[in-house]
N, C-alpha and C positions, 0 to 999 in steps of 0.2 A: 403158620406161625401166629399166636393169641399176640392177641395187644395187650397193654397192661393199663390197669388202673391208675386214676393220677391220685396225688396227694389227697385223699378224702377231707381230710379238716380245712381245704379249700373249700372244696365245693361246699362243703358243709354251713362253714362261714357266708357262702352266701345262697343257700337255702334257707337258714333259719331268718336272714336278711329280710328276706322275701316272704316267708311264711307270717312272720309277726305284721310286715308293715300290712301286709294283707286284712289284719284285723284294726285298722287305723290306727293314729293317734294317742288315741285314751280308749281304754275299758270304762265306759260308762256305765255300769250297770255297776261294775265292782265301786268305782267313785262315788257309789249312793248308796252301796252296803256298806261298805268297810270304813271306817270316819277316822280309827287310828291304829298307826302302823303297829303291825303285829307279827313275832316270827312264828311261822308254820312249816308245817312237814305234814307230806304227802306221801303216802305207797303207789309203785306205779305195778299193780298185777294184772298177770295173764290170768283169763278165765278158763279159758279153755286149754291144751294143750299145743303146743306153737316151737318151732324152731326161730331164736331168737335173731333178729335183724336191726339194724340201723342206729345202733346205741352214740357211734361219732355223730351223727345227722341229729338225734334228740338231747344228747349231752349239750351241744355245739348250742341248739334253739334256748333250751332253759338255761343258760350262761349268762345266752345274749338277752333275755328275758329281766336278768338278773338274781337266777337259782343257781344250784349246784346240786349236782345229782351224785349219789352212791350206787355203785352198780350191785347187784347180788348174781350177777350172768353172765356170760361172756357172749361175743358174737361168734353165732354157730352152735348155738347148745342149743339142745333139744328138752323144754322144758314140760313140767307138771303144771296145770292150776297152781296158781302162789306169783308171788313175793318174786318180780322182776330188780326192784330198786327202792331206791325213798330219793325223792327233790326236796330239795329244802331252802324258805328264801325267806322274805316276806310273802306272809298271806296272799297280797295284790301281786305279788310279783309271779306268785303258783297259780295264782287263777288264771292271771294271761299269758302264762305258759305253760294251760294246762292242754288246750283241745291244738296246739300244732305239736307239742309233742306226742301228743296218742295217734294224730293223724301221720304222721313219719311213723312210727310204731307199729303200729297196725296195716300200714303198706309194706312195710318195709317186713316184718313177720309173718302176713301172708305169703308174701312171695317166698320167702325162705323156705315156709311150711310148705305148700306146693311144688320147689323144687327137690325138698329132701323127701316127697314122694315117689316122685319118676327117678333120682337114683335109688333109691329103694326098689321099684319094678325092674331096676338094673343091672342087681347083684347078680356076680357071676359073671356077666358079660363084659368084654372092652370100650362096650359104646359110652359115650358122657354125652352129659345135657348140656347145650346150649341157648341163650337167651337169643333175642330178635333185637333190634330197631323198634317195638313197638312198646317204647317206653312211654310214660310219659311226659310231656315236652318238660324240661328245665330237671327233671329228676333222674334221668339217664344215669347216672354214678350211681344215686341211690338205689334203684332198681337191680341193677348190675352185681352191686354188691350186694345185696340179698338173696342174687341168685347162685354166685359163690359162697355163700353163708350155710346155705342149703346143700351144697355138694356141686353144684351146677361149675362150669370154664366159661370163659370171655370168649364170645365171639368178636364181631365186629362192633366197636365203637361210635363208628362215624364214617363220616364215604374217604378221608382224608389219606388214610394207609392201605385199607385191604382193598381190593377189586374185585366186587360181585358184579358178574354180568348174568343179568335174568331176561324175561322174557322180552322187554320194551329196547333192551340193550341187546340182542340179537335182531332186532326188528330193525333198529337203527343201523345195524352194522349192513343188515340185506341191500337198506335203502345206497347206501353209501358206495355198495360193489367191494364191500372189507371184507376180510377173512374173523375169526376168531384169533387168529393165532398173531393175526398183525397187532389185533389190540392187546392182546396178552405182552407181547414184545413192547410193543409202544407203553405200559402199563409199567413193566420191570427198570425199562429204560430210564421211566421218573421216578423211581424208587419206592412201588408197591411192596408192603412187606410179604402180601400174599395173593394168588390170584385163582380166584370162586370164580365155580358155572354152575349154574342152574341150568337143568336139563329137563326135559319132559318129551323126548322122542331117544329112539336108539341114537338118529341120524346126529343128535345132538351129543351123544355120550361118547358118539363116537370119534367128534371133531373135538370136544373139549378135548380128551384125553389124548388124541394127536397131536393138540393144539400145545399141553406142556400145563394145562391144570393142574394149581395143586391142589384142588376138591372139587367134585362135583355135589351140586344139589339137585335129589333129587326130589322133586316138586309134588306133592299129591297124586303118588302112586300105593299100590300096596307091598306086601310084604313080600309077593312071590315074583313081583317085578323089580321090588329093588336088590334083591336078589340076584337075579339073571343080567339087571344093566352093572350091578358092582363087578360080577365074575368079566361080564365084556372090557371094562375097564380097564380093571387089574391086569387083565393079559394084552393091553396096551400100553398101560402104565402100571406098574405094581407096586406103585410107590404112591399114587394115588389114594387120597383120602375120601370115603364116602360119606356124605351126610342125607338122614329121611328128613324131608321138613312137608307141612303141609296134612291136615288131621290127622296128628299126633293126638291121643290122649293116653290116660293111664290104662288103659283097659286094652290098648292093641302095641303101647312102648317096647314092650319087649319081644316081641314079633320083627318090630323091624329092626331090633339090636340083632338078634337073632337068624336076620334074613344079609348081616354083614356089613350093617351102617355101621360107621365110626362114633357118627355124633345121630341124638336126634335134636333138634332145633324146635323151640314149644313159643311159640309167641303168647299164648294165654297163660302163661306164668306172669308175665305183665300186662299186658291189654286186658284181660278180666280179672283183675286182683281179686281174693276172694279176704279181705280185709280180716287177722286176727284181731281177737273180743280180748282188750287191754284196755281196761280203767284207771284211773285217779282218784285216790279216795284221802280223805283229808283226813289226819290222826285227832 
């Protein structure tokens, strides 16, 4: 069961918080160019081609800046070279809110663009992309939502709701003389909305799915063994979700769609953002 996203214009409220106070005080640089106030307007274009992302997160930063933005895009579109929007404020007020919103922008577009690649390697198939935990720290929404922007589902959130038990969390359960299935029970009892294993032996595939998983992950294998562990599964549980996680890229994705994952799970859709080429350009 996906978790859901909270209020975006929360979080967003307090990214752009964060993002300005990041640049101090005063733009000093602008205080020795600009001597008297002046309204300006800016273009904010994609250079390249990009799937667009993060427009609440950027709206949200040039408000609190003291701009206002015009969108020419929606989140989720898949754009040409050109014309994203126009900010319009004072001069002073578009200069220092000009590099935290290219930086949301450009994060936030990347990721999108990267995930509306791997569903794209996915047409056809039932499998869907899923994001990681390997966000970056305070921008987890932002990330998340750009990776639904893209085509990409929610995974997990945070450790609050869903239960992944992975390698160090079978390790601890051996120390302990616990079953899997005690903690799966003990897990439901506190009100887990979901309960993940990570697997990387049969021996494991075969206790989760005894155990009452509702997904296995399977961890840095290939396509011909997630294969053969999904079939064992199913015919223990068939109601059993499979997930490939673990060198995923675009070039072997649909192999393991293919070989009867549900999900694949790509953590370099956020951990190596490949940042879209989005400027500011002053009219």
């Amino acid at each position: 069961m996906p978790e859901n996203l909270p209020d975006l214009s929360i979080d967003a409220t307090r990214v752009a918080a964060n993002a300005l106070a990041e640049d101090g005080f005063v733009d000093l640089t602008t205080a020795v160019s600009v001597r008297q106030p002046v309204n300006g307007e800016a273009t904010i274009e994609a250079r390249t081609p990009c799937v667009v992302s993060g427009l609440v997160y950027a709206e949200t930063t040039a408000r609190a800046a003291g701009c206002t933005v015009i969108w020419a895009v929606r989140e989720g579109d898949a754009v040409q070279p050109g014309d994203l929007g126009r900010i319009r404020g004072d001069l002073a007020t578009i200069l220092r809110a000009e590099r935290p919103v290219l930086n949301i922008l450009q994060r936030a577009c990347g990721i999108a663009t990267a995930t509306r690649q791997y569903v794209r390697a996915l047409e056809g198939t039932r499998c869907q992309v899923l994001h990681t935990r390997k966000t970056a720290p305070g921008l987890r929404f932002l990330d998340v939502a750009a990776v639904v922007a893209g085509g990409g589902v929610i995974h997990r959130l945070d450790l609050a709701h869903t239960v992944m038990v992975k390698d160090n969390h079978w390790r601890a359960l051996a120390r302990e003389g616990r079953s899997l299935a005690e903690a799966l029970n003990a897990a439901r009892a506190r009100g887990a909305v979901a309960c993940q294993v990570e697997v990387e032996t049969e021996g494991q595939v075969i206790e989760a799915a005894r155990a009452g998983a509702d997904r296995l992950l399977i961890d840095n294998q290939t396509p011909p063994i997630v294969a053969a562990w999904s079939a064992m599964a199913r015919a223990l549980s068939p109601l059993i979700a499979i997930e490939a996680t673990g060198g995923i890229t675009l070039a072997n994705a649909r192999a393991f769609a293919e070989a009867g994952a549900d999900f694949i799970s790509v953590g370099a859709l956020t951990h190596s953002v490949m940042a879209a080429d989005i400027s500011l350009e002053l009219a």
